[in-house]
C-alpha angles and dihedrals in degrees: 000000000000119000112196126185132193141228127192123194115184129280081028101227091126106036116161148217132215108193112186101198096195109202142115077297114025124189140189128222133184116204127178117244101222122121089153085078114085094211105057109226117229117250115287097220140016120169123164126197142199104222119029092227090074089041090056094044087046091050096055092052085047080063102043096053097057088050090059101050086065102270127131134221117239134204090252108122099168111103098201089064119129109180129038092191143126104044115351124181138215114255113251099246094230086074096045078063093055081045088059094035087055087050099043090052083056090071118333125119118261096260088054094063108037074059097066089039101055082042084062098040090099105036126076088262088079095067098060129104100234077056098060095042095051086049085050101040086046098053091053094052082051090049088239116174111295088236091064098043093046090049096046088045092047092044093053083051098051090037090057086038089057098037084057100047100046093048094251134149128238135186129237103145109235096348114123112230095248100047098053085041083059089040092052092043084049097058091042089055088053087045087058098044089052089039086061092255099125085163090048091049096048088052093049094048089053096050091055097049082057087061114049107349117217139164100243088048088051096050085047097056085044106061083047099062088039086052105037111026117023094177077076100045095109089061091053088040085057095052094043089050095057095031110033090097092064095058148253096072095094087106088060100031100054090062122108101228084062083066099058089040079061096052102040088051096053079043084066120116111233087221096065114111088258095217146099150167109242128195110344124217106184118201127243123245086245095053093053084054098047087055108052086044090058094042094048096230139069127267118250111253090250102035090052089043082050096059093039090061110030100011108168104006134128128239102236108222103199117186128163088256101008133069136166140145128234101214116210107208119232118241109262088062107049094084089056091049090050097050089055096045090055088046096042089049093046102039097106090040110092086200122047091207083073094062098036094052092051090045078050105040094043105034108012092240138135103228096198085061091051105122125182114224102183141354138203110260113258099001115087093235123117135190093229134200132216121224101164109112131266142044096343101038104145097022120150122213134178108245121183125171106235079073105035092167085054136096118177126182097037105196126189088229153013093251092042085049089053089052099046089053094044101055084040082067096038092047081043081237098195093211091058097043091052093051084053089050098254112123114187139174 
């Protein structure tokens, strides 16, 4: 998370950013905001501290230096922003105040805190979403009643549900939408753990970790599982096996029952098929029918048999050493992630015709039509389907993004693509298991 703020002093020729980098060891830089100048200035400033609590008082007198010396903060959150001009305006105070309520939750006591917060209650700052999820995030570090922190967390969701759906703005500083939307799902799933939901935590969790994986998000969902649903500890055992070393699954690690997960898994033969379905979510009828509205296509017979069955769900690839998931989005996602893949694969090509003749000359697709169905955890690939008409309606390609003009396996259908990936895994086909992000001898 980085947070910037902007200063502009008439006739804007050295504007300025403060970025606050949060983190064990934050830091602070100030960077001019002049991309008008030939020769680029070194930052102005760079301070790290030890504790955020000194970051945070230092920031502020960062700020209020430059606002004595006569600059003023704009409205400009994007730190990669390099030039204020032509026409910048002054910050509503009302969101300097969430500015000083986010950096006060990074470090602040408790009292502290609830004091911003009752300052904003009657201002507009109070409807936003960043808003809802600091007062929740706040009233479970205080051990508030579980009803308070669970309203205020499921108010910030619905708000930035709504914001979104409606087409309206809202304002979190620097935070990028997603993340905040995977901060706010994380302190719901603590609200419902304290509210007694262990199966309403564990969702939330997961939804978050949909949203912006992270490690503390998957330990999390970890010891919930371990602690809550031990039909499911395997799954928690096989995070906590490729991500212990980074940290936060100590909780899960130090159990007994990890150590005979170690050594039933040493115990495996190599020659075992080294896959499995995990936790099925099947999809409704109506959401079938939600998605392929949205997407503007049918779905192909065994795609759509396939969500019905299985819907979101990951394809477990279990080796001796190695382990990843292939996650199979759930309908309702599949429009957004169609519409990144197409940006992402058009985003150095000026006209879009150019992209979509070579898609059609080498591979007789439409790329526009080119929808990913499921990707490897932690690495940006997709087996990807094709819904456009036409002789290759419900084909399945390989897409990576290293070679974003590229499709590789091409597969006449979605049930011959999950058997080819299948026996891949079974033969230890080295191509498919890199694709899946497992790289073996």
């Amino acid at each position: 998370m980085y947070l910037a703020k902007f200063f502009h002093r008439s006739p804007g020729d050295d504007d300025r950013q403060l970025l606050l980098m949060p983190g064990g060891d934050p830091v602070i830089r100030g960077k001019y905001v002049d991309e008008r100048r030939q020769i680029e200035r070194d930052d102005f400033l760079y301070e790290q501290f030890s504790s955020m609590k000194a970051a945070a008082t230092a920031y502020r007198r960062h700020i209020a230096e430059l606002v004595a010396a006569g600059y003023v903060e704009t409205t400009h959150t994007n730190d990669t922003l390099r030039s204020l001009l032509p026409d910048p305006q002054p910050k509503p105070e009302w969101q300097k105040g969430l500015d000083d309520l986010m950096i006060a939750a990074l470090g602040a006591p408790l009292k502290e805190q609830h004091k911003r917060l009752t300052a904003l209650e009657s201002t507009p700052a109070a409807h936003e979403p960043l808003y809802l999820w600091l007062a929740a995030h706040r009233a479970y570090a205080a051990d508030e009643d579980s009803t308070t922190t669970l309203r205020l967390a499921e108010r910030a969701r619905d708000t930035l549900a709504s914001r979104r759906a409606d087409k309206a703005p809202h304002y979190a500083w620097s935070i990028d939408e997603h993340d905040l939307e995977a901060r706010i799902f994380e302190v719901l799933s603590v609200a419902h753990l304290q509210a007694g939901d262990p199966a309403q935590a564990l969702a939330a969790i997961e939804q978050a970790g949909e949203i912006a994986p992270s490690q503390d998000r998957g330990a999390q969902r970890a010891t919930i599982i371990c602690d809550h649903f031990p039909e499911r500890q395997e799954e928690a055992f096989d995070d906590a096996f490729k991500y212990a070393e980074f940290g936060g699954y100590e909780d899960v690690t130090r159990r007994p029952a990890y150590a005979e997960y170690l050594a039933r898994r040493k115990r495996k033969s190599k020659s075992g098929k080294g896959w499995r379905w995990g936790t099925k979510k099947p999809a409704t009828a109506a959401e079938l029918v939600d998605a392929e509205s949205a997407l503007g296509a049918e779905l192909p017979a065994d795609y759509r048999k396939f969500l019905g069955k299985f819907g979101a769900c990951d394809l477990q690839v279990r080796m001796p050493e190695h382990s990843n998931e292939l996650r199979f989005l759930a309908p309702s996602k599949l429009i957004e992630h169609r519409d990144n893949l197409f940006r992402y694969i058009t985003r150095i090509e000026k006209d879009p015709e150019t992209v979509a003749a070579y898609f059609r000359n080498e591979y007789g697709i439409s790329v526009r039509d080119l929808v990913p169905v499921a990707e490897p955890v932690q690495y940006s690939r997709c087996v990807a389907i094709h819904l456009g008409k036409g002789e290759r309606f419900g084909w399945c390609f390989h897409w990576d993004h290293d070679g974003s003009w590229e499709l590789d396996h091409a597969t006449p259908n979605f049930d011959t693509a999950i058997k080819t990936l299948t026996s891949g895994i079974e033969r230890r086909d080295t191509t498919i298991l890199g694709f899946l992000g497992i790289y073996i001898d």
